[in-house]
C-alpha positions in Angstrom: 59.2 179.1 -276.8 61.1 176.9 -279.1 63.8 174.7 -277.7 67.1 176.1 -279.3 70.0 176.4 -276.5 72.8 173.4 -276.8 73.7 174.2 -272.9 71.7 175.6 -270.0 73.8 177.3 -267.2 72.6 178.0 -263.7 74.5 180.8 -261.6 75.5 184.0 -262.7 78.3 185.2 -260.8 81.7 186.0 -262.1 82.9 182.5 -262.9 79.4 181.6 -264.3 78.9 184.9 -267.1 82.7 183.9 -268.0 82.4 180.2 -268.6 78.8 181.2 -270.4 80.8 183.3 -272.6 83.6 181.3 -273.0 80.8 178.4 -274.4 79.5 180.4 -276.4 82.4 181.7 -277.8 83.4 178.3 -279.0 80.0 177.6 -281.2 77.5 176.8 -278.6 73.8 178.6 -277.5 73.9 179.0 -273.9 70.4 179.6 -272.2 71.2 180.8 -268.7 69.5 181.3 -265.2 70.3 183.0 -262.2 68.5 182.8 -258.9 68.0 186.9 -259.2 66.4 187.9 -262.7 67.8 191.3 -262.4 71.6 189.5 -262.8 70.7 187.6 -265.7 69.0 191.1 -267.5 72.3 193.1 -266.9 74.0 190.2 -268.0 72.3 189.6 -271.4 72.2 193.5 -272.1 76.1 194.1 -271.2 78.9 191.4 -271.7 75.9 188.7 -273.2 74.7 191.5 -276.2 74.6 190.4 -279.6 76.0 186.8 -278.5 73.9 182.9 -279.1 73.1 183.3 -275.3 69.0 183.0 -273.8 67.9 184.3 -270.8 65.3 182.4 -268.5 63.8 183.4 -265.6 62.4 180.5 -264.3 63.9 176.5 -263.8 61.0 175.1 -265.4 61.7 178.3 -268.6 65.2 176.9 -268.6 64.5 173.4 -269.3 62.2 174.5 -271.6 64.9 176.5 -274.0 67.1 173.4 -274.3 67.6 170.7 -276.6 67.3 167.1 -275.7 68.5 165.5 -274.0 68.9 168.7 -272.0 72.4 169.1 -270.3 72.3 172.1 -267.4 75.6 173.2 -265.9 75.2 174.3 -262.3 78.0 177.2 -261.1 76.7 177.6 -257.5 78.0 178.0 -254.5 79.3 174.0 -253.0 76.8 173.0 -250.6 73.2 172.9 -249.9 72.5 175.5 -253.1 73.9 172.5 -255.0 71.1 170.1 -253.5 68.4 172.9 -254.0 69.0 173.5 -257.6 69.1 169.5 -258.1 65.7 169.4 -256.1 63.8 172.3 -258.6 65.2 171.0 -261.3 64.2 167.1 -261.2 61.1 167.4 -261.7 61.3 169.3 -265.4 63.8 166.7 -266.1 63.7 163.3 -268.0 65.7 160.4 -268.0 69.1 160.9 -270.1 69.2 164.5 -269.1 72.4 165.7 -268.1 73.9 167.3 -264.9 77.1 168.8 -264.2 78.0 170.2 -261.2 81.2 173.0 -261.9 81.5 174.2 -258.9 84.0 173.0 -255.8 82.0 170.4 -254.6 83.3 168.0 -251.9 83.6 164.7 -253.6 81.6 162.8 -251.1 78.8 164.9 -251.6 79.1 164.1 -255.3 79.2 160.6 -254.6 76.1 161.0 -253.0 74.2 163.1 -255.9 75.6 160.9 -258.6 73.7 157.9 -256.7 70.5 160.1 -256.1 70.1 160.7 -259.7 71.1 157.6 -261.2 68.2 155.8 -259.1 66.3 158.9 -261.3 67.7 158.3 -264.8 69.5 161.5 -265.0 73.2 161.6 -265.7 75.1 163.5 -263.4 79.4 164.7 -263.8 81.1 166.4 -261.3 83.4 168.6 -262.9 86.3 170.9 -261.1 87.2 173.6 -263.1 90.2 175.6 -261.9 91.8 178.8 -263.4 89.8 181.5 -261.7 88.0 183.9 -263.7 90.8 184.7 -266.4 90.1 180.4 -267.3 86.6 180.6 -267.2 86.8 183.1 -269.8 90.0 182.0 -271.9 90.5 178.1 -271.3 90.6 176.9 -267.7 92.2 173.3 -266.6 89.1 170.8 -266.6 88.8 167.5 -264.1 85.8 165.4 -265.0 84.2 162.6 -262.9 80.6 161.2 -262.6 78.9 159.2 -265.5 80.9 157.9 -268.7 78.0 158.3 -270.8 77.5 161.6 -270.2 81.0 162.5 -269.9 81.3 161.1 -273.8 78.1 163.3 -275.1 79.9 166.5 -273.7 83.7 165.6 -274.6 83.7 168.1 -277.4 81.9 170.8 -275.6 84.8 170.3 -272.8 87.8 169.8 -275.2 86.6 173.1 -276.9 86.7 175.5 -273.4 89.6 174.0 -272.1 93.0 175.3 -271.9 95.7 174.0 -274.1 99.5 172.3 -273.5 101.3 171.4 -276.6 98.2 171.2 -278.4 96.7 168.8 -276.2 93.1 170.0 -274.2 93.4 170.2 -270.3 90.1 168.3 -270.0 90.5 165.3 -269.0 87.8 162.5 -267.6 89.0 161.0 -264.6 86.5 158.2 -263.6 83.3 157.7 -262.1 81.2 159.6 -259.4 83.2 162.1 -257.5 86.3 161.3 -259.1 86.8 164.8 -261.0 86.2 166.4 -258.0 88.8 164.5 -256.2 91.3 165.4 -258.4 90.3 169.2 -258.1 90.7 169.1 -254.3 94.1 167.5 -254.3 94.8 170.9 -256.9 93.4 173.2 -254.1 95.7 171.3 -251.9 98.8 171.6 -254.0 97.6 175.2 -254.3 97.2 175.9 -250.8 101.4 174.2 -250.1 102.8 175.9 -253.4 101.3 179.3 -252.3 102.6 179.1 -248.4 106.4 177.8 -249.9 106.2 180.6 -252.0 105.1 183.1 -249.1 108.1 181.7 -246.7 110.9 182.2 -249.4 109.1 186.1 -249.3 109.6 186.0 -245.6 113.3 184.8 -245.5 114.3 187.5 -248.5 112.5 190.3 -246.1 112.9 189.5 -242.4 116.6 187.7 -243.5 118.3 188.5 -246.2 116.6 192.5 -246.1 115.5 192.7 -249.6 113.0 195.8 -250.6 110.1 194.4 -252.9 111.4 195.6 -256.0 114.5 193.1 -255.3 112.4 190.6 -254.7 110.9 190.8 -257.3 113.8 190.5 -259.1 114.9 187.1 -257.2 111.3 185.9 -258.5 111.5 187.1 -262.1 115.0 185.2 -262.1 113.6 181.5 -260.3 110.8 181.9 -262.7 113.3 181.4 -265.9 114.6 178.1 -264.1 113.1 174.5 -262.9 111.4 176.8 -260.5 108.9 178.1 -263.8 105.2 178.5 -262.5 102.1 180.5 -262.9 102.5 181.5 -259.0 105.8 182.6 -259.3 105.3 184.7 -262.2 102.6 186.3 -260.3 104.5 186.6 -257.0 107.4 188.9 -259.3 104.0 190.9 -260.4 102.5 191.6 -256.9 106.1 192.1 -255.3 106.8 195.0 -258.0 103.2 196.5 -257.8 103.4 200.2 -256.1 100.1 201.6 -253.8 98.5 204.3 -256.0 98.2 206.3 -253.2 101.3 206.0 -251.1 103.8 204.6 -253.8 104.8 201.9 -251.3 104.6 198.0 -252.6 101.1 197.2 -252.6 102.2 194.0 -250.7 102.9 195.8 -248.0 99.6 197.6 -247.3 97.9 193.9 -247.0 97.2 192.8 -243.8 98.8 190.0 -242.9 95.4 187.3 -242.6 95.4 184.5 -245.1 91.5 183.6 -245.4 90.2 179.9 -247.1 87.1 178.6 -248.7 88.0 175.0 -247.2 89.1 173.1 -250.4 92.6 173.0 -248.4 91.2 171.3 -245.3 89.3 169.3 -246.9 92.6 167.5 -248.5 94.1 167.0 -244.8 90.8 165.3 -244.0 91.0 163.3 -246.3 94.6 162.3 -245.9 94.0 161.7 -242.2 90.9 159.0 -243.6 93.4 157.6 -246.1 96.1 156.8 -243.9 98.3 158.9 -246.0 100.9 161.5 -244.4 100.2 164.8 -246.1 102.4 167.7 -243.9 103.2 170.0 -246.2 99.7 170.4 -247.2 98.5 170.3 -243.7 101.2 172.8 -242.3 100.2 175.1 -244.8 96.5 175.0 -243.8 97.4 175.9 -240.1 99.6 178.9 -241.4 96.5 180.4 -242.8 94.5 179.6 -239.3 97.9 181.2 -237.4 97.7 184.0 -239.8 94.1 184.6 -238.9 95.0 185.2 -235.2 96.1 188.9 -235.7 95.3 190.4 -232.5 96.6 187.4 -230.7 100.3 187.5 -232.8 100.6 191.2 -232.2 100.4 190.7 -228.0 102.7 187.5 -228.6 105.3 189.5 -230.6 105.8 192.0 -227.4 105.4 188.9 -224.8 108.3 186.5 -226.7 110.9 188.8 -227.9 113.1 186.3 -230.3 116.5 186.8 -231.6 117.5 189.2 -234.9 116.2 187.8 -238.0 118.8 189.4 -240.2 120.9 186.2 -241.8 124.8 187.3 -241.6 126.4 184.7 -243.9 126.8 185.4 -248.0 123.4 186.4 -249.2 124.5 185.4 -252.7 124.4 181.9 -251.1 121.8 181.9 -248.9 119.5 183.3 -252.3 120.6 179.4 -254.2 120.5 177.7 -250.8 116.2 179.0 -250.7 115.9 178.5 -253.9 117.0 175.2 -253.9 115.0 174.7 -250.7 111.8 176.0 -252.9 112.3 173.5 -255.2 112.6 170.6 -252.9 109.8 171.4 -250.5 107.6 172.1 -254.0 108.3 168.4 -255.2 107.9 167.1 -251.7 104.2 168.9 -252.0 103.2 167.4 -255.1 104.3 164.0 -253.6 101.8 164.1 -251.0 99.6 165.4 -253.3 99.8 162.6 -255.8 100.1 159.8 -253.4 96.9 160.8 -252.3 95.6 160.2 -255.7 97.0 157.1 -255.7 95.5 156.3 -252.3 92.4 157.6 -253.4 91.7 155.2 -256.7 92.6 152.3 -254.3 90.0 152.8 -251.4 86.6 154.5 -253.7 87.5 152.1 -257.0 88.6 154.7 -259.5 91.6 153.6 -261.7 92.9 157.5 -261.5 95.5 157.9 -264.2 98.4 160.2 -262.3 100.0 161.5 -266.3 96.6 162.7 -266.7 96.4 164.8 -263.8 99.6 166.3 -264.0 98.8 166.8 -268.2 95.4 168.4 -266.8 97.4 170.9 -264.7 99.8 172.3 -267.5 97.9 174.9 -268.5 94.6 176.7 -267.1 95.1 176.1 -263.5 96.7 177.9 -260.7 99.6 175.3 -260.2 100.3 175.2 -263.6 103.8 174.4 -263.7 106.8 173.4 -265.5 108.0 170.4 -264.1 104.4 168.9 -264.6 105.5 167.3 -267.8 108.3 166.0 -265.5 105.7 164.4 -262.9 103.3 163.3 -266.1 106.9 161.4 -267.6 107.0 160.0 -264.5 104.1 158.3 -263.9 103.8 157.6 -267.8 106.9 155.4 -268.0 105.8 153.7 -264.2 102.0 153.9 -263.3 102.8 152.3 -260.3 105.3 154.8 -259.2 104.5 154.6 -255.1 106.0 157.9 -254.7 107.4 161.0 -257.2 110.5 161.1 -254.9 111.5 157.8 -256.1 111.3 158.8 -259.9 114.7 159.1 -261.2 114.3 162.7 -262.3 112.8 164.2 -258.7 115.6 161.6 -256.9 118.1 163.2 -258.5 116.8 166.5 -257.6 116.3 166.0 -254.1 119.4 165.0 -253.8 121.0 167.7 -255.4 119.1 170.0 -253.3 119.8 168.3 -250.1 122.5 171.0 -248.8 120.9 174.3 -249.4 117.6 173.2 -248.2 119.2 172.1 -244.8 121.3 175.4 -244.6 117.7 177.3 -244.9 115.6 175.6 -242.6 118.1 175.3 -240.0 119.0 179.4 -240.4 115.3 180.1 -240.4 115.2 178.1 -236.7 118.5 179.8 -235.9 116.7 183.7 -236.8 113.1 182.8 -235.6 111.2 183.3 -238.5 108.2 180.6 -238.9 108.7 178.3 -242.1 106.0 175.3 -241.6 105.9 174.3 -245.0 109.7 174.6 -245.6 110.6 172.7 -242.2 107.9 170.1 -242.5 108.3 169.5 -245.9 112.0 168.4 -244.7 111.5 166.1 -242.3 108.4 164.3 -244.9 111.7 163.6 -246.7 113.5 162.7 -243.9 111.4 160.5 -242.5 110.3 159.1 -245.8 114.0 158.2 -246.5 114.7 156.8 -242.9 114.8 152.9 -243.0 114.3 152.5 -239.3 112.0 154.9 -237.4 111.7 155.4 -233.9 107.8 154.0 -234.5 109.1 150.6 -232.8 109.2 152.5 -229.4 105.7 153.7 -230.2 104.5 150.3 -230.5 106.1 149.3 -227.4 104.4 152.3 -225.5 101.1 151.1 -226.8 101.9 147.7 -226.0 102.6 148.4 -222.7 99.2 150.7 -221.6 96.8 149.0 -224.0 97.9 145.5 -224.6 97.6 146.4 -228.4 100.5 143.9 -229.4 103.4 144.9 -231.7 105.2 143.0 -234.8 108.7 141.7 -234.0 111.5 142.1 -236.4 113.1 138.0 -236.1 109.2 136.4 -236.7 106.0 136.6 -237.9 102.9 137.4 -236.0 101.7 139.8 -233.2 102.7 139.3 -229.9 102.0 141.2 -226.5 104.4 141.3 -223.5 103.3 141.8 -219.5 105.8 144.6 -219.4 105.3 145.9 -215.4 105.9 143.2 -212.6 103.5 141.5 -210.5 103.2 143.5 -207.9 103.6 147.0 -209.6 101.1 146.4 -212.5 98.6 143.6 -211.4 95.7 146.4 -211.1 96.6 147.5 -214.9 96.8 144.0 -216.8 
């Protein structure tokens, strides 16, 4: 058959059909594949109909409907499926093909395939695409890492698809290897952190304050028209007002309480744990979602530890600013981690990561799509080497300002027993972060003193150890 199809595109589930269609939408023939032929028939006779789009049925039919040099987009699950397609599909390939890997590949693993192909002479991008199904379809935030070359033969195709803020496509290329993918993990992880904040506030206007949904949803549609502006958010009002069809209840509360993860999340704290770089926000709100999962286990708790009444007595007026200040804080305190860890990250795997760009590449499209992300992109515009966001004038000032409530909250969530991870931890990050003299020196000391692992003094340079126990008491230990 006669090679026609600008793009092939392997993996036919929802995300796949919608970016196919969202391609071809924008002026390019899309030839697609999908492990089961009976997918890719439904698909070309129902949402494909009429449309520039091919079907193969076989790897070797696939490469076959493409143009050269052939460029084949891969929207499989992360994982071994990712090394088996790259397997089937080397052999019908030639040198200057292209491949780009869409789905949420762990970065190392992209590292790895980048080199693999390279040695082949096939160009390889590891591309995180974020916005769920609705971007797919309609323009979803784009994070692009791997080869430059190839990256610069596909810039209009990605510049086309991609969301828009201010006129300005969120596609953005990011470095080389498995830097795109980087970048989308540390998004999952600001996802994961924005999403339990979010869910705590939800707790504290239920278990404290004794709000129904419907004025919570309020309290949400109302932060949403402040600094507080955000995709999540605006969905949280949505899902708060939603009523069960069958019992007219809020839907939210017919959902059991068990927060499941595809691993994007832990795979940030990992990461921060190999970079050196303290991440709790993050990392507390991964554990909720494993705390979450222990159902069973909470229920016999809740009847073994009776705690004290959750209901907050004070002004509920003020306790309503004193969260949502608290909100805001803990929210800026999560993109900090998140962005020093980006910085960290273009340090230790030699990627000069542009921090504007990935807060630019997150207006629009993406699940933490936000409005202070122009802030954060300002930010790091005017000072590229900004070691922290909670040193930038703007969030300092912020912080500050938000210092009181977010106090009041945490410490009246302690007081009432309700759980706030993110909230509390997120607290003492800035606590600690803002503390000029830690108790780390005791630390030292302690190590000093089992392991001989010397410390730092404050008077003089050098490392020095100390025979802390006495003869007699500590000559079997030295």
């Amino acid at each position: 058959m006669e090679a026609y199809s600008d793009i092939g595109l392997v993996g036919l589930a929802v995300m796949g059909e919608n970016l196919a269609l969202n391609i071809e939408r924008q002026g390019f023939s899309v030839a697609v594949f999908n492990r089961t032929g009976e997918k890719t028939t439904r698909f070309l006779a129902g949402r494909a109909r009429g449309k520039a789009l091919a079907a193969a049925y076989s790897l070797p039919e696939l490469t076959g409907l493409l143009r050269r040099p052939r460029k084949i987009m891969l929207m499989v699950k992360a994982g071994r499926p990712v090394d088996e397609i790259i397997g089937q599909l080397l052999p019908h390939l030639e040198a200057g093909d292209i491949l780009l890997d869409c789905g949420n590949s762990h970065f190392e693993d992209t590292r790895r395939r980048n080199a693999r192909l390279a040695q082949a002479g096939v160009l390889f991008l590891g591309v995180g695409v974020s916005g769920g199904e609705e971007g797919a379809l309609n323009g979803p935030s784009i994070m692009i890492g791997g080869n430059e070359e190839a990256y610069r033969e596909l810039a209009g195709l990605f510049n086309r698809i991609a969301a828009r803020a201010a006129g300005t496509p969120c596609a953005f290329y990011f470095g080389p290897d498995g830097a795109g993918h980087y970048v989308k993990m540390i998004h999952n992880g600001i996802e994961y952190a924005d999403m339990q904040l979010i869910a705590e506030s939800y707790h504290l206007l239920k278990a404290a304050v004794g709000l129904e949904a419907e004025e919570m949803a309020e309290v949400f549609r109302t932060w949403n028209e402040g600094e507080l502006e955000s995709f999540l958010i605006e969905i949280t009002a949505e899902i708060l007002a939603r009523p069960d069809e069958e019992s007219g209840r809020p839907l939210v509360e017919m959902i059991r309480d068990q927060a499941e993860q595809k691993g994007t999340g832990k795979w940030t704290c990992q990461s921060a744990l190999e970079l050196g770089v303290p991440a709790p926000t993050i990392t507390e709100a991964v554990y909720a979602r494993g705390l979450s999962a222990l159902k069973a286990e909470r229920v016999e708790a809740a009847r073994a530890f009776p705690g004290p009444n959750p209901r907050y007595a004070g002004d509920k007026e003020k306790f309503l600013a004193a969260l949502r200040d608290a909100l805001y804080a803990a929210k800026i305190c999560s993109y900090a981690q998140g962005f020093a860890l980006l910085r960290a990250a273009g340090q230790a795997y030699g990627w000069e990561l542009d921090l504007s760009r990935a807060a630019l590449v997150w207006r629009s499209g993406c699940i933490i799509r936000a409005g202070f992300l122009d802030r954060i992109a300002e930010a790091y515009g005017k000072s590229p080497g900004l070691v922290n966001l909670m040193l930038d004038p703007f969030f300092r000032e912020r912080l500050n300002r938000a210092q009181a409530g977010w106090r009041r909250v945490v410490a009246s969530a302690k007081e009432l027993g309700i759980a706030t991870p993110a909230l509390s931890s997120s607290l003492d990050y800035f606590d600690g972060y803002r503390t000029a003299d830690l108790p780390a020196n005791l630390i030292q000391a302690q190590r000093d003193y089992f392991g001989a692992h010397m410390f730092e003094r404050t008077d003089r340079p050098g490392k020095f150890h100390v025979v802390w126990q006495d003869e007699v008491q500590g000559a079997g230990n030295n």
